[in-house]
N, C-alpha and C positions, 0 to 999 in steps of 0.2 A: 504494500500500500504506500502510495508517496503521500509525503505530506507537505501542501503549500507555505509558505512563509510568504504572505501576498506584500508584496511592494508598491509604494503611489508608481504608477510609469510617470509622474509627473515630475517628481524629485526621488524617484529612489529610496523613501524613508520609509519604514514599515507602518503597516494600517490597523486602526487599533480599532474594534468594533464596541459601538457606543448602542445600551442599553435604551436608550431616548430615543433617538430616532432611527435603531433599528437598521443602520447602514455603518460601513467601515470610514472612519475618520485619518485623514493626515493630519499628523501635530504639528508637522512642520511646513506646508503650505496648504493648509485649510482646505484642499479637496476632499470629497463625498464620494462613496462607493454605495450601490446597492450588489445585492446578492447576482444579480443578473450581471451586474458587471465583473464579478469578483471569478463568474465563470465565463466569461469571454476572453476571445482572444488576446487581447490586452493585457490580461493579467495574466491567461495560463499558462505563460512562461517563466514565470514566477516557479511552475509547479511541476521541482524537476527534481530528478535523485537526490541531488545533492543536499536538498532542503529537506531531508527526515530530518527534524532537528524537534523532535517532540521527545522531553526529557520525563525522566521518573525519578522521583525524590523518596528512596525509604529512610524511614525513619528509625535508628536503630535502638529506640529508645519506647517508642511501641509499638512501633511497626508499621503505622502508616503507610502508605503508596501512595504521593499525590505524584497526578501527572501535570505539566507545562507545555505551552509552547516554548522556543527559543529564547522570546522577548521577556519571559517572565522569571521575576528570581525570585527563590524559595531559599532563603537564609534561615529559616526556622520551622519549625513541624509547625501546621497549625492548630494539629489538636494537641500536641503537650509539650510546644516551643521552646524540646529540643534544639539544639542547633549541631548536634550529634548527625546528621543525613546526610546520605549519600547519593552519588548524582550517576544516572544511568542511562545509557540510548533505551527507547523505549522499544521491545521486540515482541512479534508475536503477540501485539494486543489485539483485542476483541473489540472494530470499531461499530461506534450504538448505528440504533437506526435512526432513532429521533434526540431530537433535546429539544426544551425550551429555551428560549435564550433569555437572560437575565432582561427585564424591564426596569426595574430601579437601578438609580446608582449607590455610588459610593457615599455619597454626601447625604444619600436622603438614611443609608442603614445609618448610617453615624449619626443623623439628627433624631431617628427613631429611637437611637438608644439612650441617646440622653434625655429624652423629651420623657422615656421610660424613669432612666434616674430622678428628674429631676422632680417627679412624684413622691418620692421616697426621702424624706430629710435624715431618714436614718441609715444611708449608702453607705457604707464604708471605703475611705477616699480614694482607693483603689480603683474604682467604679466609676468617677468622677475625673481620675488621672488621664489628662488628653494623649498621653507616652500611650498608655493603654488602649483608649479608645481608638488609636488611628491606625492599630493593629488588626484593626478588620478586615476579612478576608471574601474575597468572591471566588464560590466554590460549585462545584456541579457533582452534582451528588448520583453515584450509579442504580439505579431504580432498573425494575423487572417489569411489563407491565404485560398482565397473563388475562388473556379473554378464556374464559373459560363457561363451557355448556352443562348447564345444571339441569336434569329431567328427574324424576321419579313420583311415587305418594308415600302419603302420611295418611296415619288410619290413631284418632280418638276414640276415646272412652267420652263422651259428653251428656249429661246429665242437667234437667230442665224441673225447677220446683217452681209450684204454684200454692198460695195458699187461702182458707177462708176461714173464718170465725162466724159464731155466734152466741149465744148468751152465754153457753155452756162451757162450748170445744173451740178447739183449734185445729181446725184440719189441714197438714198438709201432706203435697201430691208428689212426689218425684217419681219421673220419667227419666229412660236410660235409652242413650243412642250410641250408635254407632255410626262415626263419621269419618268420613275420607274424602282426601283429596289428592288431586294429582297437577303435575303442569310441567312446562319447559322453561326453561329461564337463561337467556344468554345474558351473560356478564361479558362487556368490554372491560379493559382498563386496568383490572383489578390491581393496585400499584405494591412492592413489596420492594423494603430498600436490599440492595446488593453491599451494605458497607458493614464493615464493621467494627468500625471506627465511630462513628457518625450516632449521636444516641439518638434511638430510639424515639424516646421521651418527646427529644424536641423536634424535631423532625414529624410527628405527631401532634404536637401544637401548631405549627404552623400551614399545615392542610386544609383545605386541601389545595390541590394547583389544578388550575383550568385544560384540560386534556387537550381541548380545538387549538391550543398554542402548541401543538407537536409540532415542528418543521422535520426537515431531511437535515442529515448530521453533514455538518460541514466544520472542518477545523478550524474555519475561519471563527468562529464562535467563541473557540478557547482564549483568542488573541487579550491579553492584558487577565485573565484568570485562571484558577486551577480547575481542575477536574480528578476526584479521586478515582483510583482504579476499583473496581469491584472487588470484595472478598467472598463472598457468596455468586453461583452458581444457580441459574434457573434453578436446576437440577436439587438443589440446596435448599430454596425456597419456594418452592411450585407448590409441597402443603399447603401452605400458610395460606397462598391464593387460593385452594380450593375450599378451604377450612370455612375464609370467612364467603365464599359463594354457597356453600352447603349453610349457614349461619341464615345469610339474606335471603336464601329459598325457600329453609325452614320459615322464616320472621314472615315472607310473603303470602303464606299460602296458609299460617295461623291466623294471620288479621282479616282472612277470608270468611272464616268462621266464626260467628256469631249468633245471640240470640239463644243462646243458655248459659244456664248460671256458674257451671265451671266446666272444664276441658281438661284431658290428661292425653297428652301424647302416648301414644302405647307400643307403635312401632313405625320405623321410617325404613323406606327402599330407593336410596338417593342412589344416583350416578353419575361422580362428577367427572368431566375429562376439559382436560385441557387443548385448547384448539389452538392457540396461536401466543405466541410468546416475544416482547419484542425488549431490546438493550436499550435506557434510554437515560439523557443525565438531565436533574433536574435541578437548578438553579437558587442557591441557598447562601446568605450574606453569613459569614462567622467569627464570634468571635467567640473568643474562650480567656479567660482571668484570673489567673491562680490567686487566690486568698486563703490563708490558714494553711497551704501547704493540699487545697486540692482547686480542680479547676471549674472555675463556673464556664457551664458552654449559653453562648446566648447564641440564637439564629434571627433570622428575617427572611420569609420569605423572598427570593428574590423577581418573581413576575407578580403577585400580589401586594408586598408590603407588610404583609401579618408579621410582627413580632412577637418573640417569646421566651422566655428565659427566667429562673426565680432570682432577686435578688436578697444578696443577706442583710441581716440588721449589724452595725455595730455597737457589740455590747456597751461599751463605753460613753459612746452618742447617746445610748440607751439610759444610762445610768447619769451622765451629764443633764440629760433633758429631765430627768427624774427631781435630780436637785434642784434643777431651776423652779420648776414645776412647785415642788414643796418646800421651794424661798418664799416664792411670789405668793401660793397660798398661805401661807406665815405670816408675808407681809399685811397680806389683806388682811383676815382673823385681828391681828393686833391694834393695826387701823380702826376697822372697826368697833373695835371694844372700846379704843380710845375716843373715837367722833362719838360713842354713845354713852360714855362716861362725860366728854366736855361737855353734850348738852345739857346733863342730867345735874 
């Protein structure tokens, strides 16, 4: 696979692709690229042996894999800012089909995140340290995304009370049913992360990301970002996508049933299979913070904006504010006794 290192033809200076308007920028004479032009003649010359210059950064410290274009330098891990990493030609990667490309920039995750802190009076100053905040990183995160076809039935136990009174008694009625259902259900999309790096957690809070934003993978996307390598395998993770489609199948075809007073599942004949399976990276702002000796990860999404991340309290601020708190309430108290003693 070659990989381009696209050049302005105008001054020769490498083209850096901006999230905003979605076309590659010269920094040094303000020319515009679209994707259409990035593959025409003009530039495919640009896209020659020579130019595999797509680096890989492991991290020897956890392991990491993040991958680069040429232009981009990785002096530190960004999940635990090692700076222990080693620098490799990238061989025998596995190029995605799709990626989203990043919509925010850099300026808006860094205002997000402080707009975050500056809710918080009890940040610990770490959190507020601009050295810190401008360590944020734009990262494309390796995601699975598995269509998979869900058919079978579900057979209840459901059970219908009725009741009546009069002077005496209280009568009531329960009825027993047996109920089933069946259906087919395709799942597009089902998204399942490929890292293993990358928590979970947050990556989870800031979902979901808009699927109609797939494009066709073009390395030009990576230009001025990372992209981690996958550590998980379709193969690896292909349960997980059937798991929660057998989940949604079951959820769909219970809320079908209705109009008695309780239901028991009694047994299900699901069949899930996976139909189509696609590599794709998906576009994530990070930062990560070590306080106390572990790291806070904070994310943004990066085509929506969604932020996420806990921040900590510092005990101290804690315990300052406390004093203050129970000066001024002193102050007051005393005050008052006094303004109600000099009237009296």
């Amino acid at each position: 696979m070659s990989v381009a290192d696209y050049k302005c033809p105008n001054c020769s200076s490498t083209l850096k692709f901006n999230p905003k308007t979605q076309k590659w920028n010269c920094e040094y004479c303000n020319s515009q690229f679209g994707l259409n032009d990035l593959n025409s003649n003009d530039l495919k010359y640009q896209n020659v042996e020579q130019n595999k210059k797509i680096d890989i950064y492991s991290c020897s410290n956890c392991g990491a894999e993040i991958i680069t274009d040429s232009n981009t330098s990785a002096t530190f891990c960004v999940y635990c800012k090692s700076t222990a990493i080693i620098k490799n030609r990238l061989v025998n990667e596995l190029e995605p089909n799709k990626i989203i490309p990043f919509a925010t920039t850099r300026e808006e995750a860094i205002n997000a995140f402080k707009k975050m802190c500056s809710k918080r009076i009890l940040v610990p100053k770490a959190f507020k340290d601009q050295k810190n905040i401008e360590e944020i990183k734009g990262v494309y995160i390796p995601f699975w995304l598995f269509d998979v076809n869900c058919s079978g039935s579900l057979l209840y136990k459901a059970q219908k009370e009725d009741s009546r009174e009069d002077q005496n008694y209280k009568v009531i009625t329960t009825k027993y049913y047996k109920v089933e259902r069946e259906g087919t259900i395709y799942f597009n999309n089902i998204p399942v992360d490929g890292s293993v790096n990358f928590d979970d957690a947050a990556m989870n809070s800031i979902e979901p990301f808009d699927y109609t934003g797939l494009k066709d993978f073009n390395y030009g996307y990576l230009s001025g970002f990372y992209a981690e390598k996958y550590g998980l395998t379709d193969a690896d993770v292909g349960h997980i996508a059937m798991e929660r489609a057998k989940s949604s199948f079951i959820d769909y075809l219970d809320n079908d049933i209705n109009g008695y007073t309780s239901k028991t599942l009694k047994e299900e004949n699901i069949d899930n299979r996976i139909i189509n399976v696609q590599y794709v990276l998906l576009p994530v702002w990070l930062l990560n913070i070590k306080y106390k000796e572990e790291f806070r990860t904070f994310a943004m999404n990066g085509q929506t904006g969604k932020m996420a991340g806990n921040l900590p309290i510092d005990k101290l601020k804690m315990f300052i504010l406390a004093v203050i708190i129970f000066i001024l309430l002193f102050v007051a108290v005393v005050l008052g006794f006094y303004s109600v003693g000099w009237c009296l």
